[in-house]
C-alpha positions as semicolon CSV with decimal commas, in nm:
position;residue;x (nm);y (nm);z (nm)
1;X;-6,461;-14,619;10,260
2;X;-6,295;-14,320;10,415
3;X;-6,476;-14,118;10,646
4;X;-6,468;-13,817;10,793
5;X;-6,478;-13,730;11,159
6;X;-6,714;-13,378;11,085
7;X;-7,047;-13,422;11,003
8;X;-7,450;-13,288;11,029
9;X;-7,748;-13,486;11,073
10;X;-8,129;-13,397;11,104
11;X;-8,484;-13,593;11,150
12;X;-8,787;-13,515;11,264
13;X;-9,137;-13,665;11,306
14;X;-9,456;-13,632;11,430
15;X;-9,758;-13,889;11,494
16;X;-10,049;-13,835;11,693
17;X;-9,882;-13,934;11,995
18;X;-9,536;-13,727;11,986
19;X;-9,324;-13,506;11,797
20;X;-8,976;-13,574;11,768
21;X;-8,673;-13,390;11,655
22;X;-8,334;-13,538;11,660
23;X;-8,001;-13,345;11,535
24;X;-7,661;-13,440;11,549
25;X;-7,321;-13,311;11,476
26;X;-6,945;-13,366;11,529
27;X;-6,576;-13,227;11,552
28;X;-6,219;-13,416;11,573
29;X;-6,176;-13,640;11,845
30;X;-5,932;-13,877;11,916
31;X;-6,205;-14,141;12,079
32;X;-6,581;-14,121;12,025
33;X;-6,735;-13,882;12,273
34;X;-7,107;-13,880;12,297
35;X;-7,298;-13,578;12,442
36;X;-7,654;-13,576;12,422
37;X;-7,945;-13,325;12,572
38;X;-8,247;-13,435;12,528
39;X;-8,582;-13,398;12,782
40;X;-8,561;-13,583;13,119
41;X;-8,821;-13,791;13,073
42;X;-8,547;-13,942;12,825
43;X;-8,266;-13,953;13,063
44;X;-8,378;-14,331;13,118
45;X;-8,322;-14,390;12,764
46;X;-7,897;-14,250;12,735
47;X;-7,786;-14,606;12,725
48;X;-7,994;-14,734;12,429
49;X;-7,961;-14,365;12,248
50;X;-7,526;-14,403;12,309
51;X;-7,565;-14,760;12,204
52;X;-7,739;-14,726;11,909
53;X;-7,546;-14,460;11,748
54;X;-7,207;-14,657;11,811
55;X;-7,325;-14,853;11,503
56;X;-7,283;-14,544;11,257
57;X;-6,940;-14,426;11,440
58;X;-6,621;-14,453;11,574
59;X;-6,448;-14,133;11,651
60;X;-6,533;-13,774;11,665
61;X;-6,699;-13,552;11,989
62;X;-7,024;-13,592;11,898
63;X;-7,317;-13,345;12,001
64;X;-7,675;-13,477;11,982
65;X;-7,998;-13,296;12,063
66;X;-8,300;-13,442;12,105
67;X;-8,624;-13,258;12,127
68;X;-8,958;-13,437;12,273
69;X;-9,277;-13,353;12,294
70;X;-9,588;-13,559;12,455
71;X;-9,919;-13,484;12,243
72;X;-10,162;-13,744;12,468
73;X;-10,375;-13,618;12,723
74;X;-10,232;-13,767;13,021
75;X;-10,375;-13,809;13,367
76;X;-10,275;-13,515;13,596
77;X;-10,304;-13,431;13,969
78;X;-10,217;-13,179;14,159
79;X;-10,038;-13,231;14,515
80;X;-10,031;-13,037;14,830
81;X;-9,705;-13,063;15,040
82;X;-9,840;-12,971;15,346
83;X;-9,522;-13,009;15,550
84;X;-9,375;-12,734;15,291
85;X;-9,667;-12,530;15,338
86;X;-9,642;-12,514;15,745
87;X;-9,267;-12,436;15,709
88;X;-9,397;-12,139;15,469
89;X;-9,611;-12,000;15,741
90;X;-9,409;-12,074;16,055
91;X;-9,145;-11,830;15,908
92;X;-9,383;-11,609;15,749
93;X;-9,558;-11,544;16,083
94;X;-9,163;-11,533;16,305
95;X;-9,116;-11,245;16,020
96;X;-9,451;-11,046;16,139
97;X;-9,347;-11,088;16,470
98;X;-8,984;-11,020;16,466
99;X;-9,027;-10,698;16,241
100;X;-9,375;-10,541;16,385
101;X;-9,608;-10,634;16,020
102;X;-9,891;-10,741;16,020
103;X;-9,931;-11,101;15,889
104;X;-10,134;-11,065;15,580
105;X;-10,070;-11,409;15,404
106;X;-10,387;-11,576;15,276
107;X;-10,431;-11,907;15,131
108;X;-10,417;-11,808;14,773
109;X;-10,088;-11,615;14,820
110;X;-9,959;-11,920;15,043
111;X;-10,019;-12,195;14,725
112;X;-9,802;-11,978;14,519
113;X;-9,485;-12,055;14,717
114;X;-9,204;-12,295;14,528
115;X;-9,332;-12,609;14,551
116;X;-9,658;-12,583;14,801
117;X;-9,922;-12,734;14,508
118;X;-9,723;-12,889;14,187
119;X;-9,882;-13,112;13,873
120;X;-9,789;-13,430;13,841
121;X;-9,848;-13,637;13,525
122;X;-9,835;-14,037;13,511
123;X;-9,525;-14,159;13,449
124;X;-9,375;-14,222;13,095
125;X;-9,334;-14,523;12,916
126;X;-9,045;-14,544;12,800
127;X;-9,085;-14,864;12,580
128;X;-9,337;-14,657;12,388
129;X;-9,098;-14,395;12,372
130;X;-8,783;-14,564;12,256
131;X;-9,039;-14,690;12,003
132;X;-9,045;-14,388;11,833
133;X;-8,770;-14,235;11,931
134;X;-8,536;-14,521;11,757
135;X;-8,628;-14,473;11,408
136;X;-8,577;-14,111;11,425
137;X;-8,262;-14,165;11,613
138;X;-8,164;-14,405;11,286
139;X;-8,254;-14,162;11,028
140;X;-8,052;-13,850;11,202
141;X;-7,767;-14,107;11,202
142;X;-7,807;-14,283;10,858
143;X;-7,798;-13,851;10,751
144;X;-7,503;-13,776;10,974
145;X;-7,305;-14,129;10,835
146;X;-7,378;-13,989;10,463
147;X;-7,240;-13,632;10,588
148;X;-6,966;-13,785;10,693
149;X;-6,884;-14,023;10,387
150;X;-6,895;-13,743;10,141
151;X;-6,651;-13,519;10,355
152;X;-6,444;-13,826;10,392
153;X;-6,438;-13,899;9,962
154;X;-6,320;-13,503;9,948
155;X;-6,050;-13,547;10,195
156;X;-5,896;-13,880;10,038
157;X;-5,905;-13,712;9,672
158;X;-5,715;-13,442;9,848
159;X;-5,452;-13,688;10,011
160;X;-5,394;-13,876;9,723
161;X;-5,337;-13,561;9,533
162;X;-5,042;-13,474;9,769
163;X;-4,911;-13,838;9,790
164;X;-4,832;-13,795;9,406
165;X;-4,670;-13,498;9,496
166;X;-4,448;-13,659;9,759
167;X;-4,396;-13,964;9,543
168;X;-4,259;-13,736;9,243
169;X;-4,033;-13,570;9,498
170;X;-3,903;-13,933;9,630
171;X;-3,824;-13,976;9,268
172;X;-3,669;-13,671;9,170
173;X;-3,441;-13,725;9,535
174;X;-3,355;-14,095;9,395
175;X;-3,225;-13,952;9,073
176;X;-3,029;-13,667;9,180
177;X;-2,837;-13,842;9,444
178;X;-2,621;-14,042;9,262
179;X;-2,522;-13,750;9,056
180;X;-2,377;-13,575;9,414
181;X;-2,124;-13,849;9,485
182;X;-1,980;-13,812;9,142
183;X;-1,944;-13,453;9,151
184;X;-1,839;-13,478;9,504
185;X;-1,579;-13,742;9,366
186;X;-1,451;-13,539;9,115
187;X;-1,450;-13,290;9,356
188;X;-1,215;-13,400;9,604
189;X;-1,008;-13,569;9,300
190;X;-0,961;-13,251;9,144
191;X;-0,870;-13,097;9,514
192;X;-0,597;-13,384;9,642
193;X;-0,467;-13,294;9,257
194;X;-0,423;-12,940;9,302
195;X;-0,254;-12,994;9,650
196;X;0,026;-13,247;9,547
197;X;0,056;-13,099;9,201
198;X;0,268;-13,335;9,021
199;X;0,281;-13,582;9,307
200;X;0,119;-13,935;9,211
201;X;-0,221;-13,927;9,366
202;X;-0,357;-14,233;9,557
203;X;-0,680;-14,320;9,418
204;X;-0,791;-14,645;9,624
205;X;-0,777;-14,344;9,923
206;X;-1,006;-14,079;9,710
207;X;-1,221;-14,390;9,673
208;X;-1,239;-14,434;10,057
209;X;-1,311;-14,083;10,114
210;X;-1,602;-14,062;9,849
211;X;-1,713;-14,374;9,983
212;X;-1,705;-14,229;10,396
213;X;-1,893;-13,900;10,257
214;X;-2,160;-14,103;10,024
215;X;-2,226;-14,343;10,345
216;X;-2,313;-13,974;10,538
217;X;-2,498;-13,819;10,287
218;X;-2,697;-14,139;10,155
219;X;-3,067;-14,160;10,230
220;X;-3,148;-14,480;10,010
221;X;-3,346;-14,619;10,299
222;X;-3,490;-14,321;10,356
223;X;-3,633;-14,310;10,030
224;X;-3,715;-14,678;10,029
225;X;-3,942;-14,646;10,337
226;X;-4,087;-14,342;10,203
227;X;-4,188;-14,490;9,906
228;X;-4,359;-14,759;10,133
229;X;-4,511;-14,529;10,339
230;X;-4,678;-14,352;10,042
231;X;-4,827;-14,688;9,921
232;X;-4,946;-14,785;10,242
233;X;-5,116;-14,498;10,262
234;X;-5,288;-14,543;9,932
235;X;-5,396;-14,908;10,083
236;X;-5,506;-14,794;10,412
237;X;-5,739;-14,548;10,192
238;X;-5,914;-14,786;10,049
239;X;-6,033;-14,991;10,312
240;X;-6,377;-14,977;10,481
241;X;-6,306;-15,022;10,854
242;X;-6,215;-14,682;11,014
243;X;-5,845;-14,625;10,929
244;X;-5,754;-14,294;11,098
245;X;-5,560;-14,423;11,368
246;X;-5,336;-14,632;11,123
247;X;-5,324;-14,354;10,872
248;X;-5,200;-14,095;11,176
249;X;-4,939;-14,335;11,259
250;X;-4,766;-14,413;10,920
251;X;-4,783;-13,974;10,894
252;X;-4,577;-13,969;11,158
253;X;-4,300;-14,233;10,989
254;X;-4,339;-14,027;10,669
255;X;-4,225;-13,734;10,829
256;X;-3,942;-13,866;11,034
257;X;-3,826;-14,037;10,674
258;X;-3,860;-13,648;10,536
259;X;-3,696;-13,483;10,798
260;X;-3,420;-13,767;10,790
261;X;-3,374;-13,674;10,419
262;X;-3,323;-13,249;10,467
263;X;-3,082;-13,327;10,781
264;X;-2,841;-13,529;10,495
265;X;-2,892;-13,325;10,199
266;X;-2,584;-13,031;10,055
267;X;-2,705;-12,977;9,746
268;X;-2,958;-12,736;9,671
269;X;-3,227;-12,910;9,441
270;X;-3,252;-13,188;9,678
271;X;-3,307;-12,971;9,968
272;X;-3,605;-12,800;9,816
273;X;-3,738;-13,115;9,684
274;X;-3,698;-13,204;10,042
275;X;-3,860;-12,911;10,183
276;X;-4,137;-12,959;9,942
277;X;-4,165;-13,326;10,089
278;X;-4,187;-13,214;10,450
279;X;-4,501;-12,990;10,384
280;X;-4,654;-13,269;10,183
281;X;-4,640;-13,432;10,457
282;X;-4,780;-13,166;10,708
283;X;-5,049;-13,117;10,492
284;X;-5,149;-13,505;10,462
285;X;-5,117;-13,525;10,896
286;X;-5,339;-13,232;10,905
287;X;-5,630;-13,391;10,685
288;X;-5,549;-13,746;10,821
289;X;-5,658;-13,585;11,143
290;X;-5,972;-13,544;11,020
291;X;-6,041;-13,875;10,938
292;X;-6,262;-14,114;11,163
């Protein structure tokens, strides 16, 4: 099934150990690009957390935010950097000296100081952790991958809806070309006529001529490759691997096969028809782009 490369996703819970919040959402990208912020106490964890969610994507910049928070009472101590605390008071008491003050720094004031006395709690486990953390990681994703699967069914109904378009266009194109080399034939016919009057006019050499201009102005392949292009893009819509990459490519055929067409084309109808095909096309590249 078609996806597509936007998407939301949300999960939360809460136990009497942890609470845990995980959100996740995407733009266009032409790789997959994982950012996540989460706690540091998780930083240990990126590796699982990006491996994990490679099973529910492919493409897209990706933005995931994790929120953690530790409900158990965990052991705490508090330590004394008493090398900090020296440097602290060597300076503080060069200051007194070198500016006339009077050195009025007391313990109290001293343990205040960045870093002097900090808590330190027992070090996380991060088995536990990913425990929990991996089946709200899962839901978030199972969320985003549903996101993106009902974008994706809007954006194929959308594509398909031009491919008619282009495909009655190809038709239309198919028809009316034939009808230019007559008219073109008659054309010059009625032309070499007019010039030699009563003179006998050659027609194996009006044949020739018709047959140089209808060689210049033909775009039978064009229209033939087209009309594959347009099928293969219905295919390619159907399948369930991520097709974006294929899908980008064959827009890029269809619209050399489109532009190939307006370059050849003197007659009016076929040249809007043509036109018409050209933003068909621009429009299908622009939604193909959002497709994973």
């Amino acid at each position: 099934m078609i996806k597509s490369m936007t998407g939301f996703g949300h999960a939360e819970m809460a136990n009497d150990s942890c609470r845990i919040t995980v959100e996740m959402k995407s733009v266009n990208n032409r790789y997959l690009d994982i950012s996540i912020r989460m706690p540091r106490q998780l930083n240990a964890l990126e590796g699982e957390i990006k491996k994990e969610l490679k099973k529910y994507m492919q493409r897209g910049k990706v933005d995931v935010f994790i929120s953690y928070d530790d409900l158990t009472d965990k052991a705490r101590s508090v330590q004394y950097n008493r090398k900090l605390a020296e440097e602290y008071l060597r300076h503080l008491r060069q200051m007194a000296e070198d500016f006339g003050i009077p050195n009025d720094i007391n313990v109290s004031q001293l343990s205040r100081y960045p870093d002097v006395l900090t808590m330190e709690e027992e070090t996380a486990d991060a088995d536990a952790i990913w425990a929990n953390l991996r089946g709200v990681l899962d839901q978030a994703a199972e969320s985003f991958l549903q996101a993106r699967i009902r974008e994706g069914e809007f954006l194929k109904a959308d594509i398909l809806s031009k491919l008619d378009e282009m495909a009655g266009d190809v038709e239309f194109i198919t028809s009316r070309s034939p009808e230019i080399i007559a008219v073109y034939r008659q054309k010059l016919y009625d032309k070499v006529r007019e010039l030699l009057e009563t003179a006998s006019i050659d027609d194996a050499r009006i044949v020739q001529e018709t047959a140089i201009y209808a060689d210049k102005v033909c775009v039978d392949e064009e229209l033939v490759r087209l009309r594959s292009h347009i099928e293969a893009t219905r295919a390619a819509l159907d399948l369930d691997e991520g097709v974006g990459r294929k899908l980008d490519f064959i827009a890029q055929e269809m619209n050399r096969e489109s532009n190939t067409i307006l370059s050849k084309s003197i007659d009016l109808e076929i040249s809007d028809h043509a036109i018409n095909l050209k933003t068909s096309v621009e429009k299908v590249r622009e939604q193909i782009q959002n497709i994973e």
